[in-house]
C-alpha positions in Angstrom: 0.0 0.0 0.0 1.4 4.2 -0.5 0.9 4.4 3.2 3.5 1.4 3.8 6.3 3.3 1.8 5.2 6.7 2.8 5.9 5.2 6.1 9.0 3.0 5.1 10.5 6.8 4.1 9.9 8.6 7.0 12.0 6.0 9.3 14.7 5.8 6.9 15.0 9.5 7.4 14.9 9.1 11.2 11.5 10.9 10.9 9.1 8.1 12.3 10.3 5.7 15.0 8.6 3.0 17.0 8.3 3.4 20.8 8.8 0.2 22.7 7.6 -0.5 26.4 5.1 2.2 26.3 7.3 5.3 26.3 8.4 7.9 23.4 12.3 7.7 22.8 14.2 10.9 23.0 13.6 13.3 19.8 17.3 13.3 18.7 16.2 17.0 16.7 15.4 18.8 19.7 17.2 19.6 22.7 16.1 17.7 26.0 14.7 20.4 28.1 17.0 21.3 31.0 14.1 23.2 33.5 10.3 23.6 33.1 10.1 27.9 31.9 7.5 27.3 34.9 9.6 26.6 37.5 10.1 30.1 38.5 6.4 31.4 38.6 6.4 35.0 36.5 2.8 36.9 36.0 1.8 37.6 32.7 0.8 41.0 31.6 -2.4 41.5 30.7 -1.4 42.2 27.2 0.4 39.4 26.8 -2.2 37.0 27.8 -4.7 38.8 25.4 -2.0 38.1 22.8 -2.0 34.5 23.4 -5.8 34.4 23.6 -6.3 36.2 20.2 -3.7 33.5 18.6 -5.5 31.0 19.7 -8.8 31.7 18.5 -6.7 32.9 15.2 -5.3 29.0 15.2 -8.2 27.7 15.5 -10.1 29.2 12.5 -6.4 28.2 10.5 -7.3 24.8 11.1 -10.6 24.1 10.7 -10.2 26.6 7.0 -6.6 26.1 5.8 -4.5 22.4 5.4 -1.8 21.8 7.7 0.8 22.0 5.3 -0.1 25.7 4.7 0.3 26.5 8.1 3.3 24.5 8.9 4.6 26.8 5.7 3.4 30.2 6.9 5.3 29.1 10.8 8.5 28.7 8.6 8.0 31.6 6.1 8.9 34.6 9.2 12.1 36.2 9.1 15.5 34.6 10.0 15.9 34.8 13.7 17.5 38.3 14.9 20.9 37.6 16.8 19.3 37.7 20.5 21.1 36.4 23.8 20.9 33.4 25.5 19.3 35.8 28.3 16.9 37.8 26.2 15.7 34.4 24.7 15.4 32.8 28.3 13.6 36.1 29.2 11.0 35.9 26.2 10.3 32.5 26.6 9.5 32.5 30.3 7.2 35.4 29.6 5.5 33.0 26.6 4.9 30.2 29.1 3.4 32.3 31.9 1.0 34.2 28.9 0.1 30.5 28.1 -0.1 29.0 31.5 -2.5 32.3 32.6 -4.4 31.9 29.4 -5.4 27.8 29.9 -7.2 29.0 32.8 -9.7 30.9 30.3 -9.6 28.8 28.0 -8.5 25.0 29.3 -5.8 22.9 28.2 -7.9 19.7 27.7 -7.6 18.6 23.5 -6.2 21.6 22.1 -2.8 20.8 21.6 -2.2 21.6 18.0 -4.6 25.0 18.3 -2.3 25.9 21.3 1.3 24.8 19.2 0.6 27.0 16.1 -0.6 30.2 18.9 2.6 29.4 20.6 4.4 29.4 17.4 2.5 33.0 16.2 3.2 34.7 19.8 6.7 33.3 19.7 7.2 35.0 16.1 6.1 38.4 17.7 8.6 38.5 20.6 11.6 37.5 17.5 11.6 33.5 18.8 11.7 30.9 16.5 10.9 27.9 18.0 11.1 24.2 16.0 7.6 22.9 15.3 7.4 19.2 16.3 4.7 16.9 15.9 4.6 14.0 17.9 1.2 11.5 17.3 0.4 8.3 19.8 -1.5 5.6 17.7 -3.3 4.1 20.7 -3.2 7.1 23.4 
């Protein structure tokens, strides 16, 4: 079947791998995490949590109008990241999380995962951070 060597090509380009004993190995494409941004509480400015809450209602109209692929595009099209610090980074993606984290308490966190990726991806654009889009799927969740 086309799905069998679709998927034959994605795992010989390391793209698709199978989990064994239940757990998700390691993404070798994107750095293990070293902290949670959350770990030091921050609040979020009022602005910035409208920000995030305007992104995601601008995701999920994106998705349910526009294919995937367009959207995955339009993430990659921005700008070339700006040379910024490893503290102005830190600094503009702790303020992302806690705009996110004050958000899901409007809005909830349950089954919007991809709505709430692409808004993260759109508010991260705005403050000049260009975060990796990674898709991870769990056949039997």
């Amino acid at each position: 079947a086309e799905s069998d060597g679709d998927a034959i090509l994605l795992r010989d380009r390391g793209l698709l791998v199978q989990a064994t004993g239940g757990t998700a190995p390691a993404s070798n494409l994107v750095p293990r995490p070293t902290r949670d941004l959350l770990d030091t509480p921050r609040s979020a400015p009022l602005v910035d949590v409208a920000r995030v809450l305007a992104a995601e209602v601008a995701a999920t109209i994106w998705l349910r109008r526009r294919p995937i692929m367009n959207i995955v595009r339009r993430c990659r099209a921005n700008a070339p990241p700006p040379k910024l610090s490893a503290e102005q980074i830190a600094s503009g993606a702790e303020r992302v999380a806690a705009a996110f984290e004050r958000s899901a308490l409007l809005l909830g966190r349950g089954d919007r995962c991809l709505a709430r990726a692409v808004a993260m991806m759109i508010v991260c654009h705005h403050w000049r951070l260009y975060p990796t889009l990674v898709f991870g799927v769990r056949i039997n969740p």
